[in-house]
N, C-alpha and C positions, 0 to 999 in steps of 0.2 A: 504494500500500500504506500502509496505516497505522500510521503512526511514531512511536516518541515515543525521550525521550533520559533518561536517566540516570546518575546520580553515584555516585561512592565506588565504582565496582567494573567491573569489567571481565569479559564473557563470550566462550567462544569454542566455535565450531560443536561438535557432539558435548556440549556440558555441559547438563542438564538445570537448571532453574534456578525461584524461585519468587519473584513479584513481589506488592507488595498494588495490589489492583485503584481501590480508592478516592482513591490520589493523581492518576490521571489523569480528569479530570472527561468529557472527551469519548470517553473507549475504547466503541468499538461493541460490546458485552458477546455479546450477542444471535448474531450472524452473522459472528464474526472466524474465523476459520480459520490466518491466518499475521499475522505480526507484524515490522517494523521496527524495531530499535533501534540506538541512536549512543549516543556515551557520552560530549560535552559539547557544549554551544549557544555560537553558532552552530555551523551543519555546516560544514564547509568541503568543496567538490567532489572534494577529494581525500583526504576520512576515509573510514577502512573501518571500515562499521559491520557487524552481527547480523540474519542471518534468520532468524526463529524458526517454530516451528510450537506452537500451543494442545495440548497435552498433554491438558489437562483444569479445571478451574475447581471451586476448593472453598473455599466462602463467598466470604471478602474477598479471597481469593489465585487468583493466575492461573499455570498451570504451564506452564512454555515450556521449550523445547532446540532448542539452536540447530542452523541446518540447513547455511548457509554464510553465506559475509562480500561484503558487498555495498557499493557506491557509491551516493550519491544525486546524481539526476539535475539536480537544481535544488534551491533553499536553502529550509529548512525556518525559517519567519518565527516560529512560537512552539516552545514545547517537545513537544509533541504536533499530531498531522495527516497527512492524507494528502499524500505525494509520490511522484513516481515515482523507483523505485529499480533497478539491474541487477547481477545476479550479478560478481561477482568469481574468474574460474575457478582452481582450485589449480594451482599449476607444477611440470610432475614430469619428468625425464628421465633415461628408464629407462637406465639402466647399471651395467655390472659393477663400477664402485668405488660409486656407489650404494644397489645391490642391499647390497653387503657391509655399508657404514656402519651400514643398517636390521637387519640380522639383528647387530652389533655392540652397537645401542643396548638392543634386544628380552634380548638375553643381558645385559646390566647391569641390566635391568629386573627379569629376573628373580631376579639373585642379590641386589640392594639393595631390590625394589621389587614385595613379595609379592604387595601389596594390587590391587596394578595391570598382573597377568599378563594377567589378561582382553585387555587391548588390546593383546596381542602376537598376537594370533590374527585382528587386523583387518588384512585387504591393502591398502589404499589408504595411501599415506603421510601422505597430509595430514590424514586421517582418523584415524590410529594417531597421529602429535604432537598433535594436537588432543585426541584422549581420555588421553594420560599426562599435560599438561600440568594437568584437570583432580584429578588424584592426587598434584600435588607443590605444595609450599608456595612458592608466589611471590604476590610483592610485584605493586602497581597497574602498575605501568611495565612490570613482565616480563609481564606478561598482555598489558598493549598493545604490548606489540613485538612478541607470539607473532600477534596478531590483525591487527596492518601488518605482516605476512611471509607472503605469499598463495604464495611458494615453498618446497614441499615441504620439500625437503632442506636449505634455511637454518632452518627450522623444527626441525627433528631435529638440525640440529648445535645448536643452542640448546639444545634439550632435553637435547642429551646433556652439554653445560654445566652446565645444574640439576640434572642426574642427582650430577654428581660433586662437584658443589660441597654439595648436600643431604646427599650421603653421609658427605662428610667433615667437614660440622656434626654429625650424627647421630650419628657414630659415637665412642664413648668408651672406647676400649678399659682394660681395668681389669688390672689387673698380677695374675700368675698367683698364687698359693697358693704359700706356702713349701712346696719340696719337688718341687713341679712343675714340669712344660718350658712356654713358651709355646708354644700349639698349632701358630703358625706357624712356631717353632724345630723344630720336632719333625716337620712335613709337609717340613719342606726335607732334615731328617738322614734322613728315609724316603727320599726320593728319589735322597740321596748314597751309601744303602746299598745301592737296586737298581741304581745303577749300577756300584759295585766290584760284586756279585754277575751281572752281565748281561754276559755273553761278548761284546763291542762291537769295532770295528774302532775302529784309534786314531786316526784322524777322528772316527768318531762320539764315543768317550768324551771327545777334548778338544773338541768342540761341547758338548755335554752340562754338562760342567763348566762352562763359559762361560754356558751359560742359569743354570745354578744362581746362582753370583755376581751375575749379574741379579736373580735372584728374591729375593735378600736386601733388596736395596734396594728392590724397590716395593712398595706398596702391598697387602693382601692381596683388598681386593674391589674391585682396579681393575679393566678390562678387560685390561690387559696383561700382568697375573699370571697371569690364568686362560687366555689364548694360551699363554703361555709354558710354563706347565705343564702343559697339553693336549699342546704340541708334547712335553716332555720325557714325558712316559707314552708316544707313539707311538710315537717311537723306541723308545724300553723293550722294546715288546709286537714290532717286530719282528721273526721268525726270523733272527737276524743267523747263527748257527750251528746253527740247528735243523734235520734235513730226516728225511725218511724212506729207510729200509733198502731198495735197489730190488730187487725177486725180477725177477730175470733167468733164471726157467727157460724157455726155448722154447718145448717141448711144452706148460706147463701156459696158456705165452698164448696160442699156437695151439687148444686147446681150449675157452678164454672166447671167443677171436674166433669161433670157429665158432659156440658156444654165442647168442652175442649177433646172431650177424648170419650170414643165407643169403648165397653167393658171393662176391661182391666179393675175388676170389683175389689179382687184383694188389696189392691195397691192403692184404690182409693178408699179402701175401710182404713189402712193402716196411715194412711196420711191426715185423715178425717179424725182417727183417733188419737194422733200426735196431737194438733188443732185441740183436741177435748183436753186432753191432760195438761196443755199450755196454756186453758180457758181457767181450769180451775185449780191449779197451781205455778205462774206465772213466773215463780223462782225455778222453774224445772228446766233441767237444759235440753234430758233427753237424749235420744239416740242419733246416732248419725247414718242416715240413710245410704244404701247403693243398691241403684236399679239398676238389673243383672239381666239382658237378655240380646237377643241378634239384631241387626242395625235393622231399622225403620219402623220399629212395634214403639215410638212413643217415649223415648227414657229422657231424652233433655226435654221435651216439650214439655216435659208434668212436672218442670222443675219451673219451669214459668209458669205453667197453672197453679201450682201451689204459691208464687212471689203474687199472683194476682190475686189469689184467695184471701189471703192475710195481707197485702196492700201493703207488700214490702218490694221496696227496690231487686228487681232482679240481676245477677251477676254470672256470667260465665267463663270460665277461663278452660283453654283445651290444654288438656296435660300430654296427649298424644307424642311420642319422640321426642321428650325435654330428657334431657340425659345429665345439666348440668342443676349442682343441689341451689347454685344462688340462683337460680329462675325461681325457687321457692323462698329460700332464705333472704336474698341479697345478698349486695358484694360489701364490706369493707369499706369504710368510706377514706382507710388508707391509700385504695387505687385511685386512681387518674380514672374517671367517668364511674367512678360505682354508680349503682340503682338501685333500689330497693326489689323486694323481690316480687313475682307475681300476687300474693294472696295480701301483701300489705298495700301496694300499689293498688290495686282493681280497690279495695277497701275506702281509699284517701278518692279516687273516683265518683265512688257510690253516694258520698258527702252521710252515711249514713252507718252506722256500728251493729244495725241487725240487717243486712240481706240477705236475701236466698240465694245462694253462693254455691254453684253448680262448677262441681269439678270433672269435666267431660273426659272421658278416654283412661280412666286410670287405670285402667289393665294395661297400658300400652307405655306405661314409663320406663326407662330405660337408665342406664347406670355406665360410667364409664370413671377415667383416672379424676373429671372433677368434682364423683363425690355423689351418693346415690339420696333423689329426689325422694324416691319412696321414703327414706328414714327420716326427710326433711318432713313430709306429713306427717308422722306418727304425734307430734306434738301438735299440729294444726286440729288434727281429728280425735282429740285425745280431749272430752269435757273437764276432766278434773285437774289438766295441766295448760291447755288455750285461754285460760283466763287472764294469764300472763307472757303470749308468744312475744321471742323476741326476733326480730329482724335484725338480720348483719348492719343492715345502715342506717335504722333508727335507733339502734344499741338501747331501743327502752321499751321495757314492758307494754306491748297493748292488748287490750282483752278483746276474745275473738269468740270466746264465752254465749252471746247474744248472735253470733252469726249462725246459720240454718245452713250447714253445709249438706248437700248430696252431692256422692258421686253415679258416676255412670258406668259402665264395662259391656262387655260384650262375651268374658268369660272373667271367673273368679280364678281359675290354672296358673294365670300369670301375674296376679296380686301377690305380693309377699304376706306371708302367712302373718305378721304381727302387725299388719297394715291392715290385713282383712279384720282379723278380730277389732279393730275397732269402729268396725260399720256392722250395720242390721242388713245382710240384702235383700230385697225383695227381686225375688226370678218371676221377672217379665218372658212371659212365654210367645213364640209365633202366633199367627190368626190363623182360624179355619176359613177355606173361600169362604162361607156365608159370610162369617166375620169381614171378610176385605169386600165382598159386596156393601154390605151395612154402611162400613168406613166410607165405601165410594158415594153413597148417594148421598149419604149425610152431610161428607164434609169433601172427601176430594171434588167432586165433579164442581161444584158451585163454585168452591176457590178458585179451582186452575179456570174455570170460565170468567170470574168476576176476572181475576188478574188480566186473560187475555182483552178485555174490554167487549163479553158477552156475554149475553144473558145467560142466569143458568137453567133457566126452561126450555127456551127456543132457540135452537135444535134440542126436543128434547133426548136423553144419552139414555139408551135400551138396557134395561137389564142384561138382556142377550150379550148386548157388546160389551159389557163390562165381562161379562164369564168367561166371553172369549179371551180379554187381556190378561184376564188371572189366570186362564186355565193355559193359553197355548203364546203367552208375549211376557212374564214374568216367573222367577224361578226365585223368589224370597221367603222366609218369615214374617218382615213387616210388610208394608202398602209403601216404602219411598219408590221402587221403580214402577208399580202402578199409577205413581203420582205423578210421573216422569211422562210415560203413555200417555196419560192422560192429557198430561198439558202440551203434549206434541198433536194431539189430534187439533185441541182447540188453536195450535198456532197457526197451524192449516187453514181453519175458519176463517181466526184475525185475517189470515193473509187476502180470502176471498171478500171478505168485512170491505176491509182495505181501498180493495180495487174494485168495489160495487158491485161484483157478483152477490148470485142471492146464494142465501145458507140453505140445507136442507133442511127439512122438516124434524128430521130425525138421526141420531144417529147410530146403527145398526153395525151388525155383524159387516157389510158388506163395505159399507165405510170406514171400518176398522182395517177391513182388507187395504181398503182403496189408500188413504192417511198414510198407513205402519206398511204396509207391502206385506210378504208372507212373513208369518209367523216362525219367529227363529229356532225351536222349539228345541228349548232349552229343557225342558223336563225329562228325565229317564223314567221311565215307563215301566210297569213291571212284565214279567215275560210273556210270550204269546204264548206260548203252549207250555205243558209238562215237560220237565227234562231231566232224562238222569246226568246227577251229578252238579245240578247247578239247584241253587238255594238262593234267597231273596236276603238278604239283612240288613237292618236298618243303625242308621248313624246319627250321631247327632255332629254340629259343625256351630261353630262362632255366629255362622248366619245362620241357621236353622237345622232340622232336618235335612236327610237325605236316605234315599234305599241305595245299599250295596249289591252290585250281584254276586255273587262270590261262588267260584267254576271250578273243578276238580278232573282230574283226568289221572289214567295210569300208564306205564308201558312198563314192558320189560327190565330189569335193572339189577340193584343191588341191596336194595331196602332203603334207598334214601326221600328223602321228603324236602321238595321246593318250595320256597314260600316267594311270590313274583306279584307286583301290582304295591311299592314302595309303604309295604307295611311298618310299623315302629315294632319295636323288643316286646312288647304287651299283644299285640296284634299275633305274634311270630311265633312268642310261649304258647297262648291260647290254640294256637296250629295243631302243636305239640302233643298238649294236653288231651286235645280233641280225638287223633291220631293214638296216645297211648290208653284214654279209656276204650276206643275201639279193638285194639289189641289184646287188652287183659278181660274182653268181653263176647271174643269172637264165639265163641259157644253157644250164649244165649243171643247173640245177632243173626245166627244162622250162616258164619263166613267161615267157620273151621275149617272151610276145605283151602285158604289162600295162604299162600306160603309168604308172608310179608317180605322176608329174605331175597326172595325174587322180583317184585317191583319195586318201580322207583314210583312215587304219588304225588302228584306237582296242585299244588293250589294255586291262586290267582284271581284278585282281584282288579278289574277294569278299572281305567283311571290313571293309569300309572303313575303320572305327572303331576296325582294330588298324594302325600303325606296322609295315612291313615294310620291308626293308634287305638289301644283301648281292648278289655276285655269282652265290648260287649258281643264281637260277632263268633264267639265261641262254638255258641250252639249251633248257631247256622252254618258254622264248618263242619261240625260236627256230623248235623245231619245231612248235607252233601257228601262226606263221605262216606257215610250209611249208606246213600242212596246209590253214588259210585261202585263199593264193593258190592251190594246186592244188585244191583242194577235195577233198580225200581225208582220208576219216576217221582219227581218230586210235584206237586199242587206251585200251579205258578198263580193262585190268588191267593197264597199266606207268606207272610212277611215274618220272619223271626230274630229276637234279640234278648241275648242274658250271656251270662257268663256260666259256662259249664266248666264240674272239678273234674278230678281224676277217679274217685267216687261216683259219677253221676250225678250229683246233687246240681241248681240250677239256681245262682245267686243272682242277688239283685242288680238294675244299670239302672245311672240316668238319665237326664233328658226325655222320658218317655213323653211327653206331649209333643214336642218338636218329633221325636220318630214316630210316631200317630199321625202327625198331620201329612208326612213325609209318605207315610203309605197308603195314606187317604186321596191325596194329588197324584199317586203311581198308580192308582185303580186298584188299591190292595182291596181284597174282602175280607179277611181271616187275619188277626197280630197274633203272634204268641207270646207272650210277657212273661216273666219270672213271678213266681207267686207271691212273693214278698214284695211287689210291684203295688198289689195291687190299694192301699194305702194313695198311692199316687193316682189309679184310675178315678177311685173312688169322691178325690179331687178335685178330677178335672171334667166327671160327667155332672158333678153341680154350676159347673161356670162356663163350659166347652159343649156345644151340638159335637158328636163326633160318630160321621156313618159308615162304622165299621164295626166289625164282631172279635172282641177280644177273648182270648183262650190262656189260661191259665198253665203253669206249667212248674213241679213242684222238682219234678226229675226228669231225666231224659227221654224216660220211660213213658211219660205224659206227653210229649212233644212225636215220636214218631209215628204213633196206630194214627194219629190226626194228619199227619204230615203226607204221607203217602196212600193213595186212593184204595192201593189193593191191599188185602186181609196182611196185617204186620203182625203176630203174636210173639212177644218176647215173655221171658221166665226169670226176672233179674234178680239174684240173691245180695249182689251188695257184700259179698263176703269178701276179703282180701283175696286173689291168688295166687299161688303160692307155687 
């Protein structure tokens, strides 16, 4: 690259710069593109010189800005020429006292350093010291230290050096007008006076006071003034005693709950009866709720029916992928840009000390080297310890005692176990179609219409075509992608609205076609016909239900057993178990004539590409391969789910109303439940329409005469063999 070297002045990457072209006699005018400069002769191998880039060329002057800082490879014999030269890469290492310093330097920039806001809005660090350095008044030496400092962050403490030291040359402050306050005498007796006036705990006002006396002594446009005084306004702004008046009439919450939301009976006795117990003991804190069920059945919505019930301020904050514990806590108000953390912050928001304070996604927090969120609630959600939380950057007790926290999840598997014991959860279960019909005529169809700017009579929306969305255009537990549907037919309409076509009269099955096009059909179906060897089993999933098929075959082999279709270690034992009660039972199954020694038995579940887990599809391996080794067909309208021992015995699973409703939308006729289930059925047929025929099952023995069409008689003694 072509180089040459230069006196009296120093440049550095980001400055844009102008040279005359005529002192160097050999510059390639013609075909230069980039440019090498050093800044005195000899080079030495370890000077960090300037790579520029040609800007543009106008007459005698050459216009260059610099690109990055470079070494040269070998020694440059006159003041100009080509050498070979290599980048000098900047050193940055990303961290949270780091991160802070820059967003620290950026805020001084901007209250001392108007001119040169533009390079607070550059990301890269080396790149942001490099463009303020060219906006502050420094000397030859401070340029070339800034230019031999290829490390980021020693860059920036430097600069923020110049920052304060520039400042405090510049600045002249001039003695106020007779008669007046100085401005900064008069911003501290405001602040002295919102504190006598702000109802504060006597922690906070002697902290308070304490910052004030601070703020006397420093400076007014250092950086620690304006922390300081930030922090005193926060306290200030929050509800230390402010809250809202709670309506505790019963009936008129039970009539928004209903209003807001179809069935969910349990979960609005249990909200209704919190309301009762806060009616007539008003000291009472109570439990901390979580609504536990799969996305779109209602869980943050009843957290604003319940803020509108009691006519308290609603708040919600999504916990979803926070990995870091000061998103709960706060930072330290020893970094450069701390904040307070999420649940004090939304709080100082609310302007109020009781909301309904909905912490959405908490199954979904995550933990990593800065410090796990989850143990950051355990005191949040903790009545007999929230009275007093403390926040990293309000360093002082505030009670959280009066807040109405719920949270929300989608499974309880991934709450940490001492985080869970301190919520009640209420399991929010799926809808049956009837249910998601109800929900649509009651409340989707009118919204998604009023929203589109149409009536929600005319065109009026067919029962028919709603069965069709649920039954052959959606594949959930709640109503959000019917809700979705829904609002895409009506944007169809707006569209003809729009353009002064007329709307139909109606809207049908066939406009459902016409709108949505063919139905994606998302749903697994249970099997056409009987098959040996293949069994129906039911799952349950984060989103809902679902049926398993689950497929067995033999060939020739060595006695081994495949397990295929990305089973987990519970799913693979259960294989096992299945496999060796059939083995130590061959007698009374009628297979003693099968030399196990000689085949190989491959199970397999469709799907491969989803993660399946869990004890419960046991028995439905189980009696797949009953049905396998006898070769007798299995009933493709019974669906089956428990967990089979080595014994026989036929223990209890959950989720049974999500696997219900799962083999209700597969066309199942026939469940077979585990007996000790039934507790749960008995649950769910006083709150739940559900049209199908449950079958009990105490032993194995109970599950196969039903399972298979033709005469099955077994003789099970249940005795060890030996």
């Amino acid at each position: 690259m072509f180089t040459i070297v230069i006196e009296n002045n120093i440049y550095l990457p980001s400055h844009r710069f102008v040279l005359t072209i005529n002192k160097y006699k050999s510059l390639p005018i013609s075909d230069i593109s980039e440019l090498a400069i050093f800044f005195h002769h000899p080079i030495s191998m370890d000077d960090i010189g300037l790579k520029c880039i040609v800007k543009g060329i106008s007459g005698p002057n050459i216009i260059l800005e610099g690109v990055s800082r470079i070494i040269a490879k070998e020694p440059l014999m006159e003041t100009e020429g080509f050498i070979e030269v290599t980048d000098v890469p900047d050193i940055y290492e990303k961290n949270f006292i780091n991160d802070g310093l820059i967003q620290g330097v950026k805020a001084l920039i901007r209250l001392i350093l108007p001119g040169a806001t533009n390079a607070t809005r550059i990301k890269h660090p080396g790149q942001f010291a490099d463009a303020v350095a060219q906006s502050l008044n420094l000397g030859y030496s401070e340029r070339l230290k800034l230019l031999n400092t290829p490390d980021s962050i020693a860059r920036i403490k430097l600069i923020f050096g110049y920052l304060n030291r520039q400042n405090q040359r510049n600045q002249h402050p001039q003695a106020p007008a007779k008669g007046t306050m100085n401005p900064l005498i008069q911003d501290i007796k405001d602040l002295e006076e919102k504190i006598e006036h702000t109802p504060l705990s006597e922690e906070a006002w002697i902290t308070l006071h304490k910052e004030i006396d601070k703020l006397k002594y420093m400076y007014p446009s250092s950086p620690e003034y304006s922390v300081s005084r930030s922090y005193i306004e926060f306290v200030l702004d929050l509800p230390w005693e402010a809250s809202t008046q709670d309506d505790l009439d019963i009936e008129k919450a039970q009539k928004i709950l209903d209003k807001d939301h179809f069935d969910l009976k349990e979960v609005k006795d249990r909200i209704l009866e919190f309301l009762a117990v806060k009616k007539l003991n008003p000291a009472s804190k109570g439990s901390i709720l979580c609504f536990c069920g799969p996305p779109g059945v209602g869980k943050t919505s009843l957290g604003k029916s319940i803020a509108s019930a009691t006519s308290r301020h609603y708040i919600r904050v999504s916990l979803g992928g926070i990995r870091d514990e000061a998103e709960i806590r706060g930072h330290r108000r020893t970094y450069i840009g701390a904040m307070p953390g999420r649940i004090i912050k939304e709080i100082q928001r609310s302007k109020t000390k009781n909301p309904v304070f909905i912490l959405d996604e908490i199954d979904k927090l995550g933990k990593d080297f800065r410090g796990d969120p989850a143990s950051a609630l355990l005191e949040v959600l903790d009545p007999e310890q929230n009275f007093s939380f403390k926040d990293n950057y309000l360093e002082i007790p505030f009670d959280l005692s009066n807040v109405m926290f719920i949270g929300t999840a989608n499974t309880t598997e991934t709450i940490p176990p001492t985080l869970l014991d301190r919520m009640e959860v209420i399991e929010i279960s799926g809808y049956t179609d009837k249910e998601k019909m109800n929900i649509a005529n009651l409340y989707l169809v009118s919204k998604r219409a009023i929203a589109a700017g149409i009536s929600p009579t005319t065109p009026e929306f067919e029962d028919d075509a709603i069965d069709l969305l649920i039954a052959n255009y959606t594949m959930e537990a709640g109503v959000r992608e019917l809700e979705r549907k829904i609002e895409a037919i009506y944007r169809k309409l707006a569209r003809k609205k729009a353009t002064g076509r007329d709307l139909p009269d109606v809207i049908d099955k066939d406009a459902v076609h016409e709108y949505l096009g063919p139905a994606p059909r998302y749903r697994q179906s249970a099997m056409e016909q009987d098959g040996v060897g293949i069994t129906t089993g039911l799952a349950w999933t984060p989103a809902g239900g679902d049926i398993l098929i689950i497929e067995t075959t033999s060939v020739a082999g060595s006695g081994k057993l495949e397990l295929t279709g990305n089973m987990g270690n519970t799913m693979q034992e259960s294989a096992k178990i299945a496999l060796g009660f059939i083995k130590s039972h061959t007698l009374e199954l009628g297979i003693n004539n099968i030399d196990f020694s000689k085949i190989d038995i491959h199970i397999h579940v469709p799907a491969g590409a989803i993660s399946k887990d869990g004890p419960s599809a046991g028995l439905a391996m189980l009696s797949a391969l009953v049905s396998l080794l006898k070769d007798v067909p299995v009933r493709k309208d019974v669906a089956i789910t428990g967990e089979a021992t080595l014994s026989g015995r036929v223990l209890p699973v959950g989720g049974i109303k999500e696997k219900i409703l799962a083999g209700i939308r597969a066309g199942i006729s026939y469940i077979i439940l585990p007996e000790k289930n039934k507790p749960d059925i008995e649950k769910l047929v006083s709150g739940t329409s559900i049209d199908v025929e449950i079958i009990f099952a105490d032993k194995v023995t109970d599950v196969l005469p039903f399972l298979f069409r033709e005469s099955f008689e077994t003789d099970f003694s249940y005795q060890p063999h030996i």
